[in-house]
Structures are given as structure tokens and as C-alpha cells.
FIFITOR-21365 format. One record per residue (C-alpha): residue number from 1; x, y, z. Coordinates in steps of 0.25 Angstrom, whole numbers. Example, Ala and Ser with C-alpha at 12.3 -4.5 7.8 and 13.67 -1.06 7.14 Angstrom:
BEGIN
1:49:-18:31
2:55:-4:29
***
This chain:
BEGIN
1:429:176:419
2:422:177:406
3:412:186:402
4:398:184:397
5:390:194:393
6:383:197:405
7:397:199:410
8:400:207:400
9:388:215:398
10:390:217:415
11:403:223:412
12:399:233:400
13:388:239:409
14:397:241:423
15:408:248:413
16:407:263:416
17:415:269:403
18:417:263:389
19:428:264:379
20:422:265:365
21:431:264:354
22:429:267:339
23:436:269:327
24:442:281:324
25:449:282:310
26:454:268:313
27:459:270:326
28:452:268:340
29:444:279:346
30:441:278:361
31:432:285:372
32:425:282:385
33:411:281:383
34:399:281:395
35:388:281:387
36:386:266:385
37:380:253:391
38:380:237:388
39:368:231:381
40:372:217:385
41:388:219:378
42:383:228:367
43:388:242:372
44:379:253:369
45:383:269:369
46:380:284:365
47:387:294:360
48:385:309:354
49:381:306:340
50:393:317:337
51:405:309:342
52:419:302:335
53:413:290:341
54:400:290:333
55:408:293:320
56:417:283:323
57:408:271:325
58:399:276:312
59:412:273:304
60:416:262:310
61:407:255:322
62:417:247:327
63:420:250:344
64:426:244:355
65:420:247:370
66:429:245:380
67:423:243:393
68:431:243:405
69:427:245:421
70:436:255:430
71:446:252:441
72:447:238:437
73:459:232:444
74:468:224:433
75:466:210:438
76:450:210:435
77:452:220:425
78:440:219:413
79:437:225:400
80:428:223:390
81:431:229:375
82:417:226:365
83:422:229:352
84:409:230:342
85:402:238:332
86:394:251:336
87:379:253:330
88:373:265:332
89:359:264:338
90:349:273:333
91:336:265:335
92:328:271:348
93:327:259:354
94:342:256:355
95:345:269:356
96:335:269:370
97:343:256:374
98:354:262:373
99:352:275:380
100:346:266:391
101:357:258:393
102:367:267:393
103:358:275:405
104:358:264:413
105:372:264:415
106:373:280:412
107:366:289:422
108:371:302:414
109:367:295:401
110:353:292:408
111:353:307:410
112:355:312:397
113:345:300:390
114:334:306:401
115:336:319:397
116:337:316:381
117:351:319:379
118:355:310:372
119:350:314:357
120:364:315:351
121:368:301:357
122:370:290:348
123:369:276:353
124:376:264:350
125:377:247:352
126:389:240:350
127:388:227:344
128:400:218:351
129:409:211:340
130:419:208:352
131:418:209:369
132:432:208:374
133:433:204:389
134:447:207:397
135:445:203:411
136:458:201:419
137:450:194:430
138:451:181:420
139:465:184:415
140:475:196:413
141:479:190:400
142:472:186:385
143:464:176:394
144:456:188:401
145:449:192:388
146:438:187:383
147:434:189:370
148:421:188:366
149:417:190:349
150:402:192:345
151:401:182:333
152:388:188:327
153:392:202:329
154:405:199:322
155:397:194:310
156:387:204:310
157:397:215:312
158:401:209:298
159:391:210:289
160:385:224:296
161:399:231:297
162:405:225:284
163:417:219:290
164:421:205:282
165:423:193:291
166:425:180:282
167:420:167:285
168:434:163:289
169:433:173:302
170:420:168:304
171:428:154:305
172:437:159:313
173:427:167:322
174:419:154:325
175:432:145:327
176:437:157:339
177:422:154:343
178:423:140:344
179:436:140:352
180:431:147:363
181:439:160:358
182:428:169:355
183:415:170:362
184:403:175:358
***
């Protein structure tokens, strides 16, 4: 089965816990999150403005979400992994967005945004440079991952985040594209 993103968007939302990752002195740094939702397949999240987490992404804004749904038996066994760059949302309306998405889904979170808790919350978007789909249903093997690339947030993460990708990978990006092995 392949995904599209109304697939994909379907399974971000139904995932109950995330797994952000960060970077941490140049190794990974994990934790569960539950404070987070799907804007079609940007994921959005709060946090403490006090946390590793918010440091982390402020020196270096590359994450990776997994998300994965519980009690899955292996032979349909699915995970999606959206590797991307975190902004941080300060603008009231994004920040609103955000805080009402994550209600939706959140009932505690719902709560706390009522009751105005949430004044040391920072909010983020995550703008997807990869969405990688393993879904054993298709195939237990490298033909059960799907591997989808954001072409315009690969070049944009170029010229925002300074990273150098020549006209040669540019090449190379548009041949994989053109052979079926990259889908945007």
C-alpha cells in the first residue's frame, strides 16, 4: 500500500505518543512527547520554554518524530519517521493554531490552554525535509519503505539553514525523482 498524504496525515493524528529526537553535542537525544498534533504532515508541539529540548533545537533545528501506533502485530506493523527542521512559533496566530490543535487530540492539554496554563509553553512546526514510511503489510523488507523527500524544503533548508548542496546534488536529486525513487 502506498501512502499519500491523506494516509499519512491520518496516521500522524491516530498516533498516541511521539518520539522527538534532537541533537545533543552531536549525538541523538530522545523522549516521548504528548504534547503534539499533525498539520496535514507538518507536526506541531509545546514544550517548557526551560527544557534540553529547546536548547537543543536553538543550536541545531534538525529533529526526527517518530511516530508509531501501539500493540501493532508485526506482519502489518507501520511507522512513520519525519525528519525535518524545527521553527519556533512566536506569532499569536500560529501560536493559537497550534495550542488548538494539540487540544483537539489532548484533553489535559485542552485543560491546561482553558485555564491559561500555558504561558511558559513554547510552540513549534516542523518543516518535513523526509517522511519515511515502513509498513510490513506491503513487505517486511526494503520494499515495505517508502521514502518520500520534500524537493522545495530541501532547497529552502539550504539557503535558510546555510547547508551547501551543489548543483551536482541538485542533479542527482532530480535524476532519483525522475526514476520513480523519490516522491515528493
Amino acid at each position: 500500500m502506498s501512502f499519500n498524504n491523506g494516509k499519512i496525515t491520518a496516521y500522524l493524528s491516530k498516533t498516541r505518543l511521539i518520539v522527538l529526537a534532537t541533537v545533543k553535542d552531536g549525538k541523538p537525544a530522545l523522549r516521548n512527547m504528548a504534547a503534539f498534533a499533525a498539520d496535514g504532515t507538518s507536526p506541531v508541539f509545546s514544550t517548557h520554554k526551560d527544557t534540553d529540548k529547546v536548547r537543543q533545537m536553538e543550536a541545531n533545528p534538525h529533529v526526527s518524530i517518530l511516530f508509531v501506533h501501539e500493540k501493532q502485530r508485526l506482519r502489518s506493523f507501520i511507522n512513520i519517521t519525519i525528519d525535518g527542521i524545527a521553527h519556533r512559533v512566536d506569532d499569536k496566530d500560529g501560536q493559537e493554531r497550534i495550542i488548538s490543535l494539540i487540544g483537539a487530540r489532548n484533553e489535559l492539554y485542552r485543560n491546561r490552554a482553558a485555564m491559561g496554563n500555558l504561558a511558559e509553553q513554547v510552540f513549534y512546526r516542523v518543516e518535513p525535509i523526509e517522511i519515511k514510511i515502513i509498513d510490513f503489510g506491503k513487505s517486511p523488507s526494503p520494499r515495505g519503505v517508502q521514502l518520500i523527500r520534500m524537493d522545495n524544503v530541501k532547497r529552502w533548508r539550504a539557503a535558510k539553514v546555510g547547508a551547501q548542496i551543489s548543483a551536482n546534488q541538485v542533479r542527482n536529486f532530480d535524476n532519483e525523482k525522475r526514476a520513480g525513487s523519490v516522491h515528493d
